[in-house]
C-alpha positions as CSV (number, residue, x, y, z in Angstrom):
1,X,65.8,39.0,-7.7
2,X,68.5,39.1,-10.0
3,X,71.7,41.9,-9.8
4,X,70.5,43.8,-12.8
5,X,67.0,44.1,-10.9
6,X,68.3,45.3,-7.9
7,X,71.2,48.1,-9.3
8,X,68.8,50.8,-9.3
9,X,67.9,50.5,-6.0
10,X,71.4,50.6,-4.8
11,X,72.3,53.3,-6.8
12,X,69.2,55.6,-6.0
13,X,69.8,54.9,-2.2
14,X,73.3,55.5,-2.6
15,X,73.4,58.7,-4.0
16,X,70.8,59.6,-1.5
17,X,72.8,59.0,1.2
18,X,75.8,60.2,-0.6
19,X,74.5,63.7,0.3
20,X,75.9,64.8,3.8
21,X,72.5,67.0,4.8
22,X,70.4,64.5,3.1
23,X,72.0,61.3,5.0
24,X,71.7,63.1,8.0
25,X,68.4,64.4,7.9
26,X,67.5,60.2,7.2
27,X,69.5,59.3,10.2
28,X,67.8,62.0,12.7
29,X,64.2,61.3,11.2
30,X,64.8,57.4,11.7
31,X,66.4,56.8,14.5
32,X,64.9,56.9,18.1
33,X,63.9,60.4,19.4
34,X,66.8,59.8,22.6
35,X,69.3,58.4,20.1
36,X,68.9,61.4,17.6
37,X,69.1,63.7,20.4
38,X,72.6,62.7,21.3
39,X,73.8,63.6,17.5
40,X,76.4,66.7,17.3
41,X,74.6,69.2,14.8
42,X,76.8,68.9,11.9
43,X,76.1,66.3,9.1
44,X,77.6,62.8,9.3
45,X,80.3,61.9,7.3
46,X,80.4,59.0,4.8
47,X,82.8,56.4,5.3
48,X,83.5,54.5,1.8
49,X,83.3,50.9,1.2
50,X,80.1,48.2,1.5
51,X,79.7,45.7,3.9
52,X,77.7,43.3,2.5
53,X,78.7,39.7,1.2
54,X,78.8,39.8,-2.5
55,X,76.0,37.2,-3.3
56,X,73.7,39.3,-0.9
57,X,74.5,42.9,-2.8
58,X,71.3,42.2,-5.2
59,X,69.2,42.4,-2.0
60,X,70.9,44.8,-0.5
61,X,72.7,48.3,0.0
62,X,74.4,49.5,3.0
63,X,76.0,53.1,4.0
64,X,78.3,53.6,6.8
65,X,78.6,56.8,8.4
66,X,80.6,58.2,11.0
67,X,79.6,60.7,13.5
68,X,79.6,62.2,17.2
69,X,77.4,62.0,20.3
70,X,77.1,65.4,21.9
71,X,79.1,64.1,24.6
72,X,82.2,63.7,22.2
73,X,82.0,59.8,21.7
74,X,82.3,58.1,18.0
75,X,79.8,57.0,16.9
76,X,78.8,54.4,13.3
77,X,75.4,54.4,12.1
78,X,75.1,51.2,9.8
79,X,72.2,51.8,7.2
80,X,71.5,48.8,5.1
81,X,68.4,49.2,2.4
82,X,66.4,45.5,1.2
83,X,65.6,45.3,-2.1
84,X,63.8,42.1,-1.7
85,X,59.9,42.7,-2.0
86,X,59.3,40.3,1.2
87,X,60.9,40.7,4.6
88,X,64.1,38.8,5.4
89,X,64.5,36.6,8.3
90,X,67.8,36.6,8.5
91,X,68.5,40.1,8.5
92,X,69.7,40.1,11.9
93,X,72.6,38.1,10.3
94,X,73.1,40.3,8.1
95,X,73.5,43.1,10.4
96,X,75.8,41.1,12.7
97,X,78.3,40.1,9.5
98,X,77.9,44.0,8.8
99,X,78.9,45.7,11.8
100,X,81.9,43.4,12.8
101,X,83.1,44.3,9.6
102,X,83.0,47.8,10.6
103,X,84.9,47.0,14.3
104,X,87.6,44.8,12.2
105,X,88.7,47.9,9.9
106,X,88.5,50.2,13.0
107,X,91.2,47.8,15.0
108,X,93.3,47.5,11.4
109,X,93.1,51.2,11.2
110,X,94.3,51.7,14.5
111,X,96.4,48.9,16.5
112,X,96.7,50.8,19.8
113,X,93.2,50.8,20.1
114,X,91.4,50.8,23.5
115,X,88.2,51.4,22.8
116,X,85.6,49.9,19.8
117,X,83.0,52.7,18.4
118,X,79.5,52.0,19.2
119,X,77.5,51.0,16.1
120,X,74.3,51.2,15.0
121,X,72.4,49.3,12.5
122,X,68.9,50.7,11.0
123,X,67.1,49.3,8.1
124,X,65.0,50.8,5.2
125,X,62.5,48.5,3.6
126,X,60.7,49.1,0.8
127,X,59.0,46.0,-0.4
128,X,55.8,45.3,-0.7
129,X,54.8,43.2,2.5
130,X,54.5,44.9,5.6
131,X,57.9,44.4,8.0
132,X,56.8,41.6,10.7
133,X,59.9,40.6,11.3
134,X,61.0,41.3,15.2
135,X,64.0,44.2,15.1
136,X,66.5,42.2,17.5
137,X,69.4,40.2,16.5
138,X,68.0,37.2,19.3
139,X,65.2,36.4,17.1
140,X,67.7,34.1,15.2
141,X,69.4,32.5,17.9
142,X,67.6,29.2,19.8
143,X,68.6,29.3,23.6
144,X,66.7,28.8,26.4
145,X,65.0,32.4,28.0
146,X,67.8,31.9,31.1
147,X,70.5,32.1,28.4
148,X,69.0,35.7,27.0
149,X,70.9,37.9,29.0
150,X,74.2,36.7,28.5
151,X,74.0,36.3,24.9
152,X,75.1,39.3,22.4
153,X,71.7,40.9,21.2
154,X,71.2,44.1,19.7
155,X,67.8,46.0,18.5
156,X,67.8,47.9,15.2
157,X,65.2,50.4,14.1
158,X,62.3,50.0,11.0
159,X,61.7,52.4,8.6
160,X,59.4,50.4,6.3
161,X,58.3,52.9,3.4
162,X,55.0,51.2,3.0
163,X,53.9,51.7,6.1
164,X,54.7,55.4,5.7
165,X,52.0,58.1,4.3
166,X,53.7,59.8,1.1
167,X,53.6,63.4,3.1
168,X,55.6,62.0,6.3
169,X,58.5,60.1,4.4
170,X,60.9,63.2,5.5
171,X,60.3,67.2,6.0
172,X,63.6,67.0,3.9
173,X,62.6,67.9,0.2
174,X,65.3,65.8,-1.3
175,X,64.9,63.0,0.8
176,X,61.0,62.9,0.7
177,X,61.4,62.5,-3.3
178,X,64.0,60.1,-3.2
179,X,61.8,57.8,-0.9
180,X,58.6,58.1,-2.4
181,X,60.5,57.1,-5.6
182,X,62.0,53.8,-3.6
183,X,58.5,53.3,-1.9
184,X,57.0,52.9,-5.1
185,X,60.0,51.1,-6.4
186,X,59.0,47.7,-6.0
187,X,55.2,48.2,-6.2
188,X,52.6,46.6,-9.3
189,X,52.8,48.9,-12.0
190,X,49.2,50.1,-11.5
191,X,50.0,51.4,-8.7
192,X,53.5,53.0,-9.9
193,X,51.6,55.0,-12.0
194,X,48.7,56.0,-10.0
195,X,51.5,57.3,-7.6
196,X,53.3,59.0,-10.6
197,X,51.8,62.6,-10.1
198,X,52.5,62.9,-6.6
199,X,56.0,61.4,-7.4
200,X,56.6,64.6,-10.0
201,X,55.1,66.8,-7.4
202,X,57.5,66.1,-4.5
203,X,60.3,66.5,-7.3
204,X,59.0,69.9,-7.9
205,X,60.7,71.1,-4.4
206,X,63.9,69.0,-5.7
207,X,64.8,69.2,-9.0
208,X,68.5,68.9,-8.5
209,X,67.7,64.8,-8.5
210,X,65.1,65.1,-10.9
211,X,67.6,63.0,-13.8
212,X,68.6,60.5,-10.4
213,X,65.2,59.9,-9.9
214,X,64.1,59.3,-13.7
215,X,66.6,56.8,-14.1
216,X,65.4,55.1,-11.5
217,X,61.9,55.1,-12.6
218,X,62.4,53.7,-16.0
219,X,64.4,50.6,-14.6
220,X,61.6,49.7,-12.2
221,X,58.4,51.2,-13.7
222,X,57.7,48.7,-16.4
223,X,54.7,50.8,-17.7
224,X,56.0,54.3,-17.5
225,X,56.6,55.7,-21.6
226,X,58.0,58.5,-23.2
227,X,54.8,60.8,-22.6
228,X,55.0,59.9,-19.1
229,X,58.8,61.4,-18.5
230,X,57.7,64.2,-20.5
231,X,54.9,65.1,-18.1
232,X,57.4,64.8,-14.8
233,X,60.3,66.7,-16.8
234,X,57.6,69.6,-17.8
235,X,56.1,69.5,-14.0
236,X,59.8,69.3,-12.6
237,X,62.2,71.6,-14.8
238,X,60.6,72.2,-18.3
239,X,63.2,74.7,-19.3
240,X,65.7,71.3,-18.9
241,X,63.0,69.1,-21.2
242,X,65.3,69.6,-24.9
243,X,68.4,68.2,-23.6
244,X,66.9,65.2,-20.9
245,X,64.6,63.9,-23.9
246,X,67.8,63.5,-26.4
247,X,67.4,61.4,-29.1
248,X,68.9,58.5,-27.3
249,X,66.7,58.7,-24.2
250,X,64.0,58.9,-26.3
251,X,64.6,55.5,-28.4
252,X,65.5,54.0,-24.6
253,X,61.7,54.7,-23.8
254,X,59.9,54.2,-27.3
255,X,61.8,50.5,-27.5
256,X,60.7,49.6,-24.6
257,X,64.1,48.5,-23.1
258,X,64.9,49.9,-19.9
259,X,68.2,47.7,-19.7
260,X,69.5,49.7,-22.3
261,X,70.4,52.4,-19.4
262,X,73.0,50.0,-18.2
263,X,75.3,50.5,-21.1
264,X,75.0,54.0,-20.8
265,X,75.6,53.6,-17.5
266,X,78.5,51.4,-17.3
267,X,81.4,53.5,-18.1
268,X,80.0,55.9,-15.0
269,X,79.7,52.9,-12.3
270,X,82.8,52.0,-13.3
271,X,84.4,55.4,-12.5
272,X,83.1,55.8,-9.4
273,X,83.9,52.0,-8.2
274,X,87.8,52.6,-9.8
275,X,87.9,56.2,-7.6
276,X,86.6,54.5,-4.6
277,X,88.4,51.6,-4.5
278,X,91.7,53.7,-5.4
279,X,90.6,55.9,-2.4
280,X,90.4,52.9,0.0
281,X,93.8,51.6,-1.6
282,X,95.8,54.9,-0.8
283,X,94.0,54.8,2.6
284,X,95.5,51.7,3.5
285,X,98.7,51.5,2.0
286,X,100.0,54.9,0.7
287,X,100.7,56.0,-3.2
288,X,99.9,53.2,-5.7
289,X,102.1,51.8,-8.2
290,X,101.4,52.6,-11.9
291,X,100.6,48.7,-12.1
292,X,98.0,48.9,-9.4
293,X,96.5,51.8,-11.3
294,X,96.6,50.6,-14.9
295,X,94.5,47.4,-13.4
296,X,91.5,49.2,-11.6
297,X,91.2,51.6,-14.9
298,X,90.9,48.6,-16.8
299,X,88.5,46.2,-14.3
300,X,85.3,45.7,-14.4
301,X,82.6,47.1,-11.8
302,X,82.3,43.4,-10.3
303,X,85.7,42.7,-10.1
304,X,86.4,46.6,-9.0
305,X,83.8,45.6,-5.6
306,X,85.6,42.6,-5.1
307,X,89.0,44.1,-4.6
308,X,87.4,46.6,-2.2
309,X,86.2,43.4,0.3
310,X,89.7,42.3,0.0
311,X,91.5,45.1,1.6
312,X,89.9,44.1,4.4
313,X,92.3,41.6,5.0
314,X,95.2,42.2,2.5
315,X,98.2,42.7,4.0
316,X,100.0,44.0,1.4
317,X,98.4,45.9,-1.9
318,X,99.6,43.0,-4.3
319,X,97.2,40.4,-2.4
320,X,94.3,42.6,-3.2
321,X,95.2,42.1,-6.6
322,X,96.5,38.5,-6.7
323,X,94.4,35.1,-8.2
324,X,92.2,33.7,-5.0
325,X,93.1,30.1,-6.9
């Protein structure tokens, strides 16, 4: 699957999870009923930044988020999403690379530290296979059984979306629209559009991601027209219908070319990659220089993301910028 392919599942999951009360009502809903009883009440916050190797990010998205067990301890909850329609192997891996990442900007952060957070992993999986895969990092690794317990292992929780009737996806309203809409996401088109209505339905009791949702649909429904959008924006927010169906969305649709959005699109991702990374940047090493600043407005999304790995190890705020050659 190629990175164009895969954007709007990132950015559908993202701004999902973006949501304090939405990422937390995923995290209590997911987890295991004696993990998400130790959560304090309030909603978990999001930590900025991706985890996940640059030639894997068109398979997959990860949020970090940091919270509290009632008992006062930190606590990371690691959330990656797969966008590949088959379950991966090596996902254990993935999750290993992931979360020592995590532990390695928690001991840059803080040199005195004593004590590592505990952290998490959970995956979502929405592709189209069931998820057969065993949920423990010791799947991947080839000892003998008296080796097992002294061997690192850790077990991370399933939610497959296929596996999942449309009415128990979440009690949340915003989250129950956003997954149906990734459920379907990587379906055949027949049945994207036999799952349209009740798609536009669950959007009825969220209309605040109604235009999120929309965008996501017309990059990975291949069937879905102009008359379709009409119907969900009439269901959803009809009052809204003049100024979502502009005269550009509507030659989008009637052409037939979806990838058009990315255009559109680009100058926003853009923003939001230069305000995180710029974020991350004064994090780490204070006020930036005008030069650092006149760079990121003028990067590119890619190269944006791959100056946000490297402050994971820069040292100063002019490695993150210099040549790798």
């Amino acid at each position: 699957m190629n990175d164009e392919i895969a954007q709007p599942h990132d950015r559908l999951f993202k701004a999902l999870m973006s949501h304090p009360e939405t990422a937390g009502a995923f995290l209590r809903e997911s987890l295991p009923p004696e993990v998400s009883r130790l959560l304090v009440p309030e909603p978990p916050q999001l930590v900025e930044g991706s985890f996940v190797e640059e030639r894997l990010r068109p398979y997959y998205s990860d949020r970090l988020f940091q919270t509290a067990t009632i008992s006062g301890k930190p606590l990371l909850l690691y959330a990656l999403l797969e966008h590949k329609s088959y379950e991966d192997e090596r996902v254990g891996w993935q999750f290993h690379r992931g979360m020592y990442a995590c532990m390695e900007q928690v001991t840059r952060e803080d040199a005195q530290w004593r004590k590592l957070p505990a952290v998490l992993p959970l995956l979502l999986y929405h592709g189209q296979q069931e998820w057969r895969i065993p949920n423990e990092f010791m799947f991947l690794v080839d000892a003998d059984e008296a080796l097992r317990p002294w061997l690192l292992n850790f077990r991370f929780p399933v939610v497959d979306l296929g596996l999942t009737p449309n009415e128990q996806l979440s009690r949340h309203a915003r989250l129950r629209a956003g997954l149906m809409a990734l459920k379907y996401g990587t379906r055949d088109p027949q049945t994207q559009m036999d799952a349209l209505e009740e798609i536009a339905a669950a959007l009825v009791d969220a209309p605040e991601i109604l235009l999120t949702v929309l965008l996501y649909l017309l990059t990975t429904f291949p069937n879905l027209d102009e008359e379709h959008v009409r119907q969900v924006v009439r269901r959803v927010n009809p009052q809204e219908e003049a100024e979502m169906m502009s005269q550009f969305a509507q030659d989008i649709i009637a052409k037939g070319k979806p990838e058009w959005l990315y255009a559109g699109e680009q100058k926003g991702r853009q923003e939001g990659e230069a305000t995180m990374l710029t974020r991350q940047l004064q994090r780490r090493f204070g006020d930036l220089p005008a030069w650092a600043s006149e760079k990121i407005a003028k990067a590119e999304p890619t190269v944006l993301e791959e100056w946000g790995l490297r402050i994971l190890d820069a040292t100063s705020i002019e490695s993150v910028f210099s040549d790798p050659s």
